[in-house]
C-alpha positions as CSV (number, residue, x, y, z in Angstrom):
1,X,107.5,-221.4,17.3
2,X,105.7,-222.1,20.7
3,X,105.4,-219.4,22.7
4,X,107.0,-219.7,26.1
5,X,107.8,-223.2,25.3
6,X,111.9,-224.0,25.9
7,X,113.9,-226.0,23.7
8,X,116.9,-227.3,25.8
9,X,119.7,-228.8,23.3
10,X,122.0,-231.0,24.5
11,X,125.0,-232.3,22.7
12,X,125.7,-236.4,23.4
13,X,128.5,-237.9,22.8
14,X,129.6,-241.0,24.9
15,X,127.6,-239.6,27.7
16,X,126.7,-242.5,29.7
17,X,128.4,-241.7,32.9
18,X,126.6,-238.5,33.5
19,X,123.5,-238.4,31.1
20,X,120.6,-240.4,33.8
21,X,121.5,-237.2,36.0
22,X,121.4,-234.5,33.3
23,X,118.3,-236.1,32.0
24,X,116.6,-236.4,35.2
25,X,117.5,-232.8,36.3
26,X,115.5,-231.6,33.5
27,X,112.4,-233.8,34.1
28,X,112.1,-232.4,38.0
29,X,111.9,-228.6,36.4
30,X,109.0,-227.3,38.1
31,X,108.7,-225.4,35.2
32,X,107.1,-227.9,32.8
33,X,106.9,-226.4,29.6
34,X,110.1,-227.5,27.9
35,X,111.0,-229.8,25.6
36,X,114.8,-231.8,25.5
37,X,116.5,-232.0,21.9
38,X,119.6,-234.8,22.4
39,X,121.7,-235.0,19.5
40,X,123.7,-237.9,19.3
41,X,127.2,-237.5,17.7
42,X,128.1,-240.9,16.9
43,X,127.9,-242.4,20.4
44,X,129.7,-245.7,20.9
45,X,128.5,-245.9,24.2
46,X,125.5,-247.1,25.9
47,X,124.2,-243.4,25.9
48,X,121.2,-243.9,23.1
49,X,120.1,-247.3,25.0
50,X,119.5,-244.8,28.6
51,X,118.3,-242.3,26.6
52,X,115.7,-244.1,24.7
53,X,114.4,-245.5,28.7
54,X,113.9,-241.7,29.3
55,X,111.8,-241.2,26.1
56,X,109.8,-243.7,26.3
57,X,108.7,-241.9,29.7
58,X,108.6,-238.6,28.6
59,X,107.3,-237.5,25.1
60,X,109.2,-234.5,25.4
61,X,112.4,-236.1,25.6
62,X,113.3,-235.8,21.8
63,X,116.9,-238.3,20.5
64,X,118.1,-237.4,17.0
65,X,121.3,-239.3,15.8
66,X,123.7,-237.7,13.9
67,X,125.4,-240.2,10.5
68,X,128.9,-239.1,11.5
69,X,130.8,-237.6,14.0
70,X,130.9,-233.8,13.4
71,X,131.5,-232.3,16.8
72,X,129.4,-229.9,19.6
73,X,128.8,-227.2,16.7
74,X,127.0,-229.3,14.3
75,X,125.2,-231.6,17.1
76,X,124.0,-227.8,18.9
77,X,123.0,-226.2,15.5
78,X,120.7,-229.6,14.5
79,X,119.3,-229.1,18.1
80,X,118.3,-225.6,17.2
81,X,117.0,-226.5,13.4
82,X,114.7,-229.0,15.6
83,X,113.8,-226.7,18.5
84,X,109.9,-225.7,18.3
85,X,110.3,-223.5,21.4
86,X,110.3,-219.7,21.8
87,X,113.6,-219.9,24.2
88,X,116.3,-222.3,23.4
89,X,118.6,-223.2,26.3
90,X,121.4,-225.1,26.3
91,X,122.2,-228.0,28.9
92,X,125.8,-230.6,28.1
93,X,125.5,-234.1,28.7
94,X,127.6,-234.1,32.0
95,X,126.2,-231.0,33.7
96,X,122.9,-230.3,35.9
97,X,120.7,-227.8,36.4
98,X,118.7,-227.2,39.6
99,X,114.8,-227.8,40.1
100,X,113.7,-224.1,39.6
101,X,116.3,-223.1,36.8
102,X,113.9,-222.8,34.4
103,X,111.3,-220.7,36.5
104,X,113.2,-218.7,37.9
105,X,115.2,-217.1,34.4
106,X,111.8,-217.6,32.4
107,X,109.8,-215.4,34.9
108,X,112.7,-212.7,35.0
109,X,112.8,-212.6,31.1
110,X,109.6,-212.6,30.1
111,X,108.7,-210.0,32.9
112,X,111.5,-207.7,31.6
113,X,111.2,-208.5,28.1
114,X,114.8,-209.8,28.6
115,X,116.4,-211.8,24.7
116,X,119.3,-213.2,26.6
117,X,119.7,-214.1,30.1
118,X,122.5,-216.6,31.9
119,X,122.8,-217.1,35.3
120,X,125.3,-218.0,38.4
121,X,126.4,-221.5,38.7
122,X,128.3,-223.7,40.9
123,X,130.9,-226.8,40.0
124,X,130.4,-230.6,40.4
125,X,133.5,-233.2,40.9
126,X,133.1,-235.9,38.6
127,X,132.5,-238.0,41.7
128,X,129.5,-236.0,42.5
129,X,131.2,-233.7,44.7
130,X,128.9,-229.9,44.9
131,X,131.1,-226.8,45.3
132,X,129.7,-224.5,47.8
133,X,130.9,-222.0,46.4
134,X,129.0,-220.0,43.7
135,X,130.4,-218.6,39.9
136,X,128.7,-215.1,40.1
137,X,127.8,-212.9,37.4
138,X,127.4,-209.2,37.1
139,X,123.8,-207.7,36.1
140,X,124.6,-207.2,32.3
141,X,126.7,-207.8,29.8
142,X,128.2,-206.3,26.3
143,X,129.8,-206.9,23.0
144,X,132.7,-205.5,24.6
145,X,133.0,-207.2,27.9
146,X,132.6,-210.8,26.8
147,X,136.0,-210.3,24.4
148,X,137.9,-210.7,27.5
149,X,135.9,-212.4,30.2
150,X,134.8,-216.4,30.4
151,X,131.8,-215.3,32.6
152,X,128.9,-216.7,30.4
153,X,128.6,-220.1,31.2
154,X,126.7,-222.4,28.3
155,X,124.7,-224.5,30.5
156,X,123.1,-221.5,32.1
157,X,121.8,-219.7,28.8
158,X,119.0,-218.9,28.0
159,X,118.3,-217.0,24.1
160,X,114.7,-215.2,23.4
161,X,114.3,-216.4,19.4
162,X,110.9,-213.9,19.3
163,X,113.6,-211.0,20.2
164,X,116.8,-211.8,19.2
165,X,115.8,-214.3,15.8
166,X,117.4,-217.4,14.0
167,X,121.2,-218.2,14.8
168,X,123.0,-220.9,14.6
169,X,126.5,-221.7,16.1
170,X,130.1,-221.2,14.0
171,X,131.2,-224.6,13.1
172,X,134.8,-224.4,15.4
173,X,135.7,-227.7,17.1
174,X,135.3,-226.0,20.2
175,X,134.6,-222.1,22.3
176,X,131.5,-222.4,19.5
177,X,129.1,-221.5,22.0
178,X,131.4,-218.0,23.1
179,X,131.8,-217.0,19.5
180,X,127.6,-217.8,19.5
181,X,127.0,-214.9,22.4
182,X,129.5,-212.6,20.7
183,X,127.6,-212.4,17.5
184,X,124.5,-212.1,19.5
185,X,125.7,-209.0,21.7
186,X,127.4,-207.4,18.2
187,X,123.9,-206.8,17.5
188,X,123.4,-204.8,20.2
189,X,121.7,-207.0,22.0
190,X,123.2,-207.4,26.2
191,X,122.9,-210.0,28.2
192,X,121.2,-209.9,31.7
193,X,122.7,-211.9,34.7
194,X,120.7,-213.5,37.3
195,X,123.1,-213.2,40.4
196,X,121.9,-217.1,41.7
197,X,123.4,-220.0,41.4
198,X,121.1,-222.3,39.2
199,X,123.3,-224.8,37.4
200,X,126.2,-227.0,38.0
201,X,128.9,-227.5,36.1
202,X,130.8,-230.8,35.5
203,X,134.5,-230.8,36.3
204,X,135.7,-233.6,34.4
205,X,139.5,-234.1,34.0
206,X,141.0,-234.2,29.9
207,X,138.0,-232.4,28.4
208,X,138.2,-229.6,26.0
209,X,136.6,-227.1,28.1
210,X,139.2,-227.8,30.8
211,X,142.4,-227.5,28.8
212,X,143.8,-224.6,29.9
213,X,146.1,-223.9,26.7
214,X,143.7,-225.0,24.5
215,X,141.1,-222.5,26.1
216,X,143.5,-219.6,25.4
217,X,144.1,-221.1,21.7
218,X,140.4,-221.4,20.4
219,X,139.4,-217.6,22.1
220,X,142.8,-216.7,20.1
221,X,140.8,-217.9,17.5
222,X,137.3,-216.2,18.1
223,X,139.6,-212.9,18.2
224,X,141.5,-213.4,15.1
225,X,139.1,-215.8,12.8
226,X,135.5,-215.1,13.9
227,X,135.7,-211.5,15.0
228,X,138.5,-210.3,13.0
229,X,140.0,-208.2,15.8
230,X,143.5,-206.6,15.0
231,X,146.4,-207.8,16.5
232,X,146.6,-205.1,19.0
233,X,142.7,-205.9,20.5
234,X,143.3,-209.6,20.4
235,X,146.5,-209.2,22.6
236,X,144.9,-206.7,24.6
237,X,141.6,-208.9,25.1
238,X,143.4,-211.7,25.5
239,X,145.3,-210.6,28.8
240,X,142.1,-210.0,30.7
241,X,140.7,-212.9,29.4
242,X,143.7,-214.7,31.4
243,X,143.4,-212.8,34.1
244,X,139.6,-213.4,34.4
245,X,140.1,-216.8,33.7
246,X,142.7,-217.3,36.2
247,X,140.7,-215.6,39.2
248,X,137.8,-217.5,38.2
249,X,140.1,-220.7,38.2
250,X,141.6,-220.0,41.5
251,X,138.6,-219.1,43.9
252,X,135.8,-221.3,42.5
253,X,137.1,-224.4,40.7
């Protein structure tokens, strides 16, 4: 493991709409000790042919492929197997981060001895359009209050693997990366917010992320499967994860 060096893992998967700009918004960090794992689940696309252009640019652009299809869990979990970094960070093929992401949430760990950080962020139309307005994020956060909030957004994590050790994500077709910070903070570990928007995320019409019923059926799922909640604490968890998730819906998406 390299200290200070950060591993960013990004899932591909017939990504070549939106990968140039993900790429690119990692190679204009001003932070420059990272390196970018892509893990290619079966593309049929002309993502690996744009990728490979970036590589040979950039030796620490990093392409593994994937011999079949197996979904974001597996593709995220051989991105962490291949990670050499001390922080690994997570970054989706359609989203972007801005310039000083890495910087600014590196700094504020490492000067507060922070394991896991994640950060404000603000939405981008799939036609490029920016949000003005920003997702934000309270200073911490527990075990307890991540059961019913949506507040931790993947793109904008960042996981200390000196302090917090080896993980890997459940294999669920999706909400794997939730169900990842849940058995994180079960350890007693919280996570600290950075109130400023450094990330956007893509709003792109049909995906999994943006289905609203299957977003309540795969955190049924983390309740019931992964965390073995009773009945009672799923139901209960469940209605302020609506509620958050609706507020969050209706004044920043």
């Amino acid at each position: 493991m390299k200290n200070d060096l950060v591993s960013i893992i990004t899932p591909i998967y017939n990504a070549e709409k939106f990968i140039n700009e993900t790429i690119q918004s990692v190679m204009e960090q001003t932070y420059e000790n990272w390196e970018l794992i892509l893990v290619d689940d079966c593309s049929t696309d002309s993502s690996a042919m744009l990728i490979s252009k970036f590589a040979k640019q950039d030796t620490r652009i990093k392409y593994f492929k994937l011999d079949q299809n197996s979904g974001a869990a597996v593709a995220r979990n051989i991105g962490i197997e291949k990670a050499s970094g001390q922080f690994i960070a997570f970054l989706d093929s359609d989203d972007i981060w801005v310039n000083t992401k890495l910087e600014i949430q590196i700094s504020f760990m490492k000067e507060n001895n922070i394991a896991f950080s994640f950060t404000s962020y603000k939405t981008i139309k799939e036609n490029g359009e920016k949000s003005e307005k920003s997702i934000k994020v309270p200073l911490t956060v527990t075990y307890k209050q991540l059961l019913s909030n949506t507040i931790i957004g993947c793109l904008t994590v960042i996981i200390d693997k000196s302090l917090v050790g080896e993980f890997k994500m459940p294999l669920v077709r999706a909400g794997q990366d939730t169900a990842t910070w849940l058995s994180i903070l079960k350890n007693g570990v919280i996570a600290h917010g950075i109130n400023h928007p450094l990330a956007y995320y893509r709003l792109v019409d049909g995906s999994i992320s943006h289905n609203k019923f299957k977003a309540v059926k795969r955190t049924w799922n983390i309740y019931r499967n992964i965390e073995k909640l009773s009945l009672v604490k799923s139901l209960q968890n469940l209605f302020l994860y609506m509620v958050n998730a609706s507020y969050k819906r209706v004044f920043y998406y």
